[in-house]
DONU-387915 format. One record per residue (C-alpha): residue number from 1; residue in three letters; x, y, z. Coordinates in pm, 1 decimal, m for minus. Each point is the difference from the previous one (the first is absolute). Example, Ala and Ser with C-alpha at 12.3 -4.5 7.8 and 13.67 -1.06 7.14 Angstrom:
residues 2
REC   i  aa       xx       yy       zz
REC   1 ALA   1230.0   m450.0    780.0
REC   2 SER    137.0    344.0    m66.0
END
This chain:
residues 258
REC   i  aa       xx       yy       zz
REC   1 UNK  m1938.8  m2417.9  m1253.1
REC   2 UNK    m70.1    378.7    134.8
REC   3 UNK     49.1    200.0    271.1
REC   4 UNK   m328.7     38.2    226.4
REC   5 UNK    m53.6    207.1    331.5
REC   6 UNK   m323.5    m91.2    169.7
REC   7 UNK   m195.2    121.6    309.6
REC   8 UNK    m69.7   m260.5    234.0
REC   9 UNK   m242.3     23.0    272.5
REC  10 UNK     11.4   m202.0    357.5
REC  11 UNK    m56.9    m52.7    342.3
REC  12 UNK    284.3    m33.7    243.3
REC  13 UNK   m120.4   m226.9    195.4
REC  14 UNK     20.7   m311.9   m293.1
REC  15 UNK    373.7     71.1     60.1
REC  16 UNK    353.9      7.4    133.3
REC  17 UNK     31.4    289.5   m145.7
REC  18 UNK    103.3     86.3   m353.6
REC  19 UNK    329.1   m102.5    m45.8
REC  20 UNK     78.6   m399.2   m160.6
REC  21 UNK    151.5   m168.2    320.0
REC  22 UNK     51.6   m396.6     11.8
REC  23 UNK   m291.8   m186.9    144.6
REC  24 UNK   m219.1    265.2     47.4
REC  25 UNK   m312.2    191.5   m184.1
REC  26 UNK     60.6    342.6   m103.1
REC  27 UNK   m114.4    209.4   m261.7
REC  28 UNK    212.6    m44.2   m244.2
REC  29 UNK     17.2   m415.4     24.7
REC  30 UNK   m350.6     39.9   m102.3
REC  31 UNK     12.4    192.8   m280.1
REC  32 UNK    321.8   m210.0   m142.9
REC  33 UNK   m219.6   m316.1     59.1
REC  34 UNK   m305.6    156.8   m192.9
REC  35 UNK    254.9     98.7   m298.4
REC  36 UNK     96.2   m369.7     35.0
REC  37 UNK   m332.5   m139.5    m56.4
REC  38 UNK    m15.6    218.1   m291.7
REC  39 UNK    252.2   m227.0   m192.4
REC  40 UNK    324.9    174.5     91.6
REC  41 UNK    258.9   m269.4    m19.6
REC  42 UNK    276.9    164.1    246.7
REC  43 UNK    m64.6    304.3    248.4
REC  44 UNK    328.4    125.1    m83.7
REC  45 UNK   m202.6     96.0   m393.5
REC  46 UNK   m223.3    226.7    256.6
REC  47 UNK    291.0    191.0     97.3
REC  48 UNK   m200.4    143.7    260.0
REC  49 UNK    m10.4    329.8    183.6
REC  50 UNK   m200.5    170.3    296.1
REC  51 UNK    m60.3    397.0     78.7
REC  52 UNK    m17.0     16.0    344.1
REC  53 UNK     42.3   m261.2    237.7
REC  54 UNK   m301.1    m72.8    269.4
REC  55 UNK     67.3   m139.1    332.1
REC  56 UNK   m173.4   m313.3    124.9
REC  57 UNK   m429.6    144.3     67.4
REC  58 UNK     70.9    299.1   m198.6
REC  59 UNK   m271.9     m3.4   m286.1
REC  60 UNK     13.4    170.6   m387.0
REC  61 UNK   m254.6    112.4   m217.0
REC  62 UNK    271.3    118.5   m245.7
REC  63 UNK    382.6   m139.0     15.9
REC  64 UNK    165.3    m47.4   m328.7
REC  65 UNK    143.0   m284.2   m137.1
REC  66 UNK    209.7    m56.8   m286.5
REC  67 UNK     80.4   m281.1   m197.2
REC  68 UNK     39.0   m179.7   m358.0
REC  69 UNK   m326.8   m128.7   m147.8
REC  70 UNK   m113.9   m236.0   m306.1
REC  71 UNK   m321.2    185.7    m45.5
REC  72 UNK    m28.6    276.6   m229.4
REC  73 UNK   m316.9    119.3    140.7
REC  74 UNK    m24.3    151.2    365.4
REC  75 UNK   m362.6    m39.7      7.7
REC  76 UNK     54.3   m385.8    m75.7
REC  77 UNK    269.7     24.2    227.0
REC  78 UNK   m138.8    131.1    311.5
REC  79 UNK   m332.3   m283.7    m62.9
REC  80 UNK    207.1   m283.5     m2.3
REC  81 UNK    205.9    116.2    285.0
REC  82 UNK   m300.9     44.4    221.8
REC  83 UNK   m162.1   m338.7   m124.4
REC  84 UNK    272.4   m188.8    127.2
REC  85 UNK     55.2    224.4    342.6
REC  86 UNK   m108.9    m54.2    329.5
REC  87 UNK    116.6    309.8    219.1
REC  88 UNK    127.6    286.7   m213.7
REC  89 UNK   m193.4    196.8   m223.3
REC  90 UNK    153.5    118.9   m346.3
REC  91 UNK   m138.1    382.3    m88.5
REC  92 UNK    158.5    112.7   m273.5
REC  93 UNK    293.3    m22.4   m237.7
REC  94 UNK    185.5    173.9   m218.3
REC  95 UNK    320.5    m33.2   m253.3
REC  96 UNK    322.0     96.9    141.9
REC  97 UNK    372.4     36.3   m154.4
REC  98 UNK    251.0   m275.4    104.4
REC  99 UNK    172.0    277.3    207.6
REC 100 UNK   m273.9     67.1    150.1
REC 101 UNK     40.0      0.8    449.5
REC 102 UNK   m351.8     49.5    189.3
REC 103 UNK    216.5     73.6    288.5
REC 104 UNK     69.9    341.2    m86.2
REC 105 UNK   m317.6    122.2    m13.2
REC 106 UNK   m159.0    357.0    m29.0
REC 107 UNK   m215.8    m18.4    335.7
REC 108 UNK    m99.5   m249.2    232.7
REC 109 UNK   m337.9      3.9    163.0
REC 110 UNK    m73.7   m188.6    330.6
REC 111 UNK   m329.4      8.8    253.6
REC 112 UNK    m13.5    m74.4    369.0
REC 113 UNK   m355.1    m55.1    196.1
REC 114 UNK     38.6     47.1    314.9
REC 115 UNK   m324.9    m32.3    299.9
REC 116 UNK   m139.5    374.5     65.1
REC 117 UNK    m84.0    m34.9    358.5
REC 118 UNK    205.0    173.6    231.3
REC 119 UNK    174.6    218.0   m234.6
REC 120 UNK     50.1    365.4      0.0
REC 121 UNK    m13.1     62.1   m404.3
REC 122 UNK    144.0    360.6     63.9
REC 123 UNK    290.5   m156.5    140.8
REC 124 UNK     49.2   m275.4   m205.7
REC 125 UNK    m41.2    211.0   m287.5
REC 126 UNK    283.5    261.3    157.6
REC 127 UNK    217.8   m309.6     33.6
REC 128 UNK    m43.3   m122.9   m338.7
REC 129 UNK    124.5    322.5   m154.1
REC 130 UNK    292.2    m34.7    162.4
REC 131 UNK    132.7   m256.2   m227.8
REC 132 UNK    m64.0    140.4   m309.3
REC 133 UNK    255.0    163.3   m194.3
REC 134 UNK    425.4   m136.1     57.7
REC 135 UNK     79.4   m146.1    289.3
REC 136 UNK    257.3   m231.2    138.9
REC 137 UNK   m226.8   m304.2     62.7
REC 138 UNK    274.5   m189.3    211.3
REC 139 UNK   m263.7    m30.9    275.9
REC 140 UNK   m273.5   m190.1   m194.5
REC 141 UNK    123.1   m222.2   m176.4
REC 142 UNK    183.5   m339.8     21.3
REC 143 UNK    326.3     93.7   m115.0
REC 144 UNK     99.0   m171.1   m370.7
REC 145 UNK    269.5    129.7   m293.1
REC 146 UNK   m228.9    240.6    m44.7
REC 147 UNK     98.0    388.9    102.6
REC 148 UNK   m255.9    100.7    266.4
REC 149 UNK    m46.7    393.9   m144.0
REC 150 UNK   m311.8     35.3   m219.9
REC 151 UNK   m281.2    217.7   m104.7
REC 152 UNK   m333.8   m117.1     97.1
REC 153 UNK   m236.2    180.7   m230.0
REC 154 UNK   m346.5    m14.5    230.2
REC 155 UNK   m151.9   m173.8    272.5
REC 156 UNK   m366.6     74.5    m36.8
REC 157 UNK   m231.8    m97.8    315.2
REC 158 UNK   m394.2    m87.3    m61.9
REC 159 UNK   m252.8    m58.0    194.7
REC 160 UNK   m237.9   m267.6   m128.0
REC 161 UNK   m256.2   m176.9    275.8
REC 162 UNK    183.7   m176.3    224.6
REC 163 UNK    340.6     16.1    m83.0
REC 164 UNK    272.5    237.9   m168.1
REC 165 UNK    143.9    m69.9   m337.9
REC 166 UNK    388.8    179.5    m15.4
REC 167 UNK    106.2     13.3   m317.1
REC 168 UNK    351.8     49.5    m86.2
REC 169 UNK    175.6    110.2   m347.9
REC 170 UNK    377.3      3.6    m81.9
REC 171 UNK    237.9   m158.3   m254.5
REC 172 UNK     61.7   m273.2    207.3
REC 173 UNK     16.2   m140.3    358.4
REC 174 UNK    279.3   m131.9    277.6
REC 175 UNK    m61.1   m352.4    141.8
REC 176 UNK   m333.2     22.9    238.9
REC 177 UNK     m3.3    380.2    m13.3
REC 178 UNK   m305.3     68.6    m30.5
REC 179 UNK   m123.2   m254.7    261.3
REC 180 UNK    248.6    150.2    223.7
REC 181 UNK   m158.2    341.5    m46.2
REC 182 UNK   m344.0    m85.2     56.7
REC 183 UNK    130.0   m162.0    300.0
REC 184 UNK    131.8    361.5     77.4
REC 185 UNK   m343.7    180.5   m116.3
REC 186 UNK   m218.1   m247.0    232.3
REC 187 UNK    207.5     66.8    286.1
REC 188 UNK    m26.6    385.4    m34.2
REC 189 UNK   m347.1    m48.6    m88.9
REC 190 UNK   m104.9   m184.5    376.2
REC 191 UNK    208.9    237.7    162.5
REC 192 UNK    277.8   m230.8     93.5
REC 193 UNK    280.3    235.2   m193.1
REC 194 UNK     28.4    308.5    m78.8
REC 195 UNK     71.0    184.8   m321.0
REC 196 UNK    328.2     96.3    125.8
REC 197 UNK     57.6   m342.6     58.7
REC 198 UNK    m39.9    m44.0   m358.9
REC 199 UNK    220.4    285.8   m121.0
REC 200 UNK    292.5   m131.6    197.7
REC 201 UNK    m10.1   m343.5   m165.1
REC 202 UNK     14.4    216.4   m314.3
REC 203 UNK    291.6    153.9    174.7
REC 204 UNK    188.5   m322.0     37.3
REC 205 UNK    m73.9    m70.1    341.3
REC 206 UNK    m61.6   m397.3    118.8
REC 207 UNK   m400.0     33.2     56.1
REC 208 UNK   m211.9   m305.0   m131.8
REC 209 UNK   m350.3    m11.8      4.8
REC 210 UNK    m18.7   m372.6    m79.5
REC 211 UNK   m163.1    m77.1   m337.1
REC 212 UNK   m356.9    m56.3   m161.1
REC 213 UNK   m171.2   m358.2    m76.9
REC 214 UNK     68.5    m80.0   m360.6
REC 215 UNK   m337.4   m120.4   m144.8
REC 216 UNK    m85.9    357.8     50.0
REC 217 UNK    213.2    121.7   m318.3
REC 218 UNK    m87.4     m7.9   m333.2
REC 219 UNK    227.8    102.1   m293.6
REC 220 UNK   m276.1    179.3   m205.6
REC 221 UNK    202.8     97.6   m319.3
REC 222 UNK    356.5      0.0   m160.4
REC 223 UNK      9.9    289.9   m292.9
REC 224 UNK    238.7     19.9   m311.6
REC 225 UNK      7.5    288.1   m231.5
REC 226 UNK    m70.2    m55.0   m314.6
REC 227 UNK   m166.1   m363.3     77.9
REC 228 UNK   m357.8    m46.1    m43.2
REC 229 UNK   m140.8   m307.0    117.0
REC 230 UNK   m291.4   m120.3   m143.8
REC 231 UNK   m279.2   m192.3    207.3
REC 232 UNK    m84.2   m304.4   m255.8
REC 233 UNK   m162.1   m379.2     74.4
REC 234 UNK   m213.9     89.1    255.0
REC 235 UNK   m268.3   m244.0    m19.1
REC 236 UNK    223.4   m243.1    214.2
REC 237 UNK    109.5    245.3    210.2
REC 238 UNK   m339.7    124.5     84.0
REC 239 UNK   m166.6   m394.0     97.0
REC 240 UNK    327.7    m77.3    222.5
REC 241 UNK    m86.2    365.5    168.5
REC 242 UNK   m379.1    m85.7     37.6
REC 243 UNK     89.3   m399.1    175.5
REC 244 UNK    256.2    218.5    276.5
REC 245 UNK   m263.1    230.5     74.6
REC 246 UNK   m227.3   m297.9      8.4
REC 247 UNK    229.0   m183.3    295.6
REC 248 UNK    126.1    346.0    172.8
REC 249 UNK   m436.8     59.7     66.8
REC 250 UNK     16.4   m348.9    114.9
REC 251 UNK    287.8     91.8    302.1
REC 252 UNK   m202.4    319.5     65.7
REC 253 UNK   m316.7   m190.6     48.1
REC 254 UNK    179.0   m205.1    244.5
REC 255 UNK    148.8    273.0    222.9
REC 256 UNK   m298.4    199.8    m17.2
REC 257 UNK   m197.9   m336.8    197.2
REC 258 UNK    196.9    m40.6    226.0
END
């Protein structure tokens, strides 16, 4: 057996989250069921552990996952794991020391679209620069073990077609922060807070803005120093990628008759 960290790609929606919980799907149920099918006698061999933790809707294109393997070759690896999977996508792999913990990870990278119309992007960029840099996040988040002071590296606001992408950077994120935020940014954005507003939940003071749908987040990346993943056994990958794009034209041919 040897250590193996992969990036696993999915969408949110498959799921109750990411999180094993009795009786439901999630994320990681999956991929311990695909390691099963892959001749692993007992999950607790797999010894399995998660970067970041998605809630139910929220999608990846690049959480980590770390576990024990049989194969010795990733590219082999990450084939047979997307030959026997139905709903997450394995990207890459690479070896990892038996201390290794993807949970303390150099940067973590996550992307919320969110519909243009009706949004002032000089405000909603103004707002969005309030968060970065350390604040006291008390006010958006849902409260865990977790202290609630953190840096928050960038919050970067682009304006593609008809929506905004907001893409945020930092080491790591509090329990629906970031949905909590954009909740914030949205409201400031329509005009129904102000930026003040904003600065006083900063401040500590009881001011919620509600919070963003979930499907709308994606966690683009989780980054190590001094790991290089390496992209192998794509052939798979790339025909299971061509039959979703194949059924997603199908629902868009539908909504665009009727």
């Amino acid at each position: 057996m040897r250590r193996v960290a992969v990036k696993i790609a999915y969408l949110g929606g498959k799921f109750k989250g990411s999180q094993i919980q009795p009786k439901m799907r999630t994320v990681e149920g999956d991929v311990v069921s695909d390691l099963k099918k892959l001749s692993y006698a007992d999950e607790n061999d797999i010894d399995m552990k998660c970067a970041s933790r998605t809630d139910k809707g929220v999608n990846a294109l690049g959480n980590v996952i770390v576990f024990n393997t049989i194969f010795d070759n990733d590219a082999v690896l990450l084939k047979a794991l997307n030959a026997v999977s139905e709903d997450i996508f394995y990207i890459a792999a690479a070896s990892v020391n038996n201390g290794f913990n993807p949970r303390h990870a150099t940067e973590r990278i996550y992307r919320y679209t969110l519909p243009r119309d009706g949004i002032d992007i000089d405000l909603a960029t103004k707002c969005a620069s309030l968060f970065v840099g350390e604040h006291d996040f008390a006010m958006f988040c849902k409260a865990d073990e977790r202290p609630t002071k953190m840096r928050m590296r960038s919050v970067e606001i682009k304006d593609a077609f008809d929506n905004l992408t907001i893409e945020f950077k930092a080491e790591y994120f509090l329990w629906n922060m970031i949905r909590r935020i954009v909740a914030a940014i949205s409201s400031v954005g329509h005009g129904n807070a102000s930026l003040d507003d904003v600065k006083k939940a900063l401040n500590g003071s009881r001011i919620s803005f509600g919070i963003a749908r979930s499907d709308a987040l994606t966690l683009v990346d989780v980054i190590y120093d001094h790991i290089e993943f390496t992209a192998a056994g794509q052939e798979t990958l790339e025909q299971r990628k061509k039959e979703e794009l194949f059924s997603l034209s199908l629902r868009k041919n539908f909504f665009d008759s009727l």
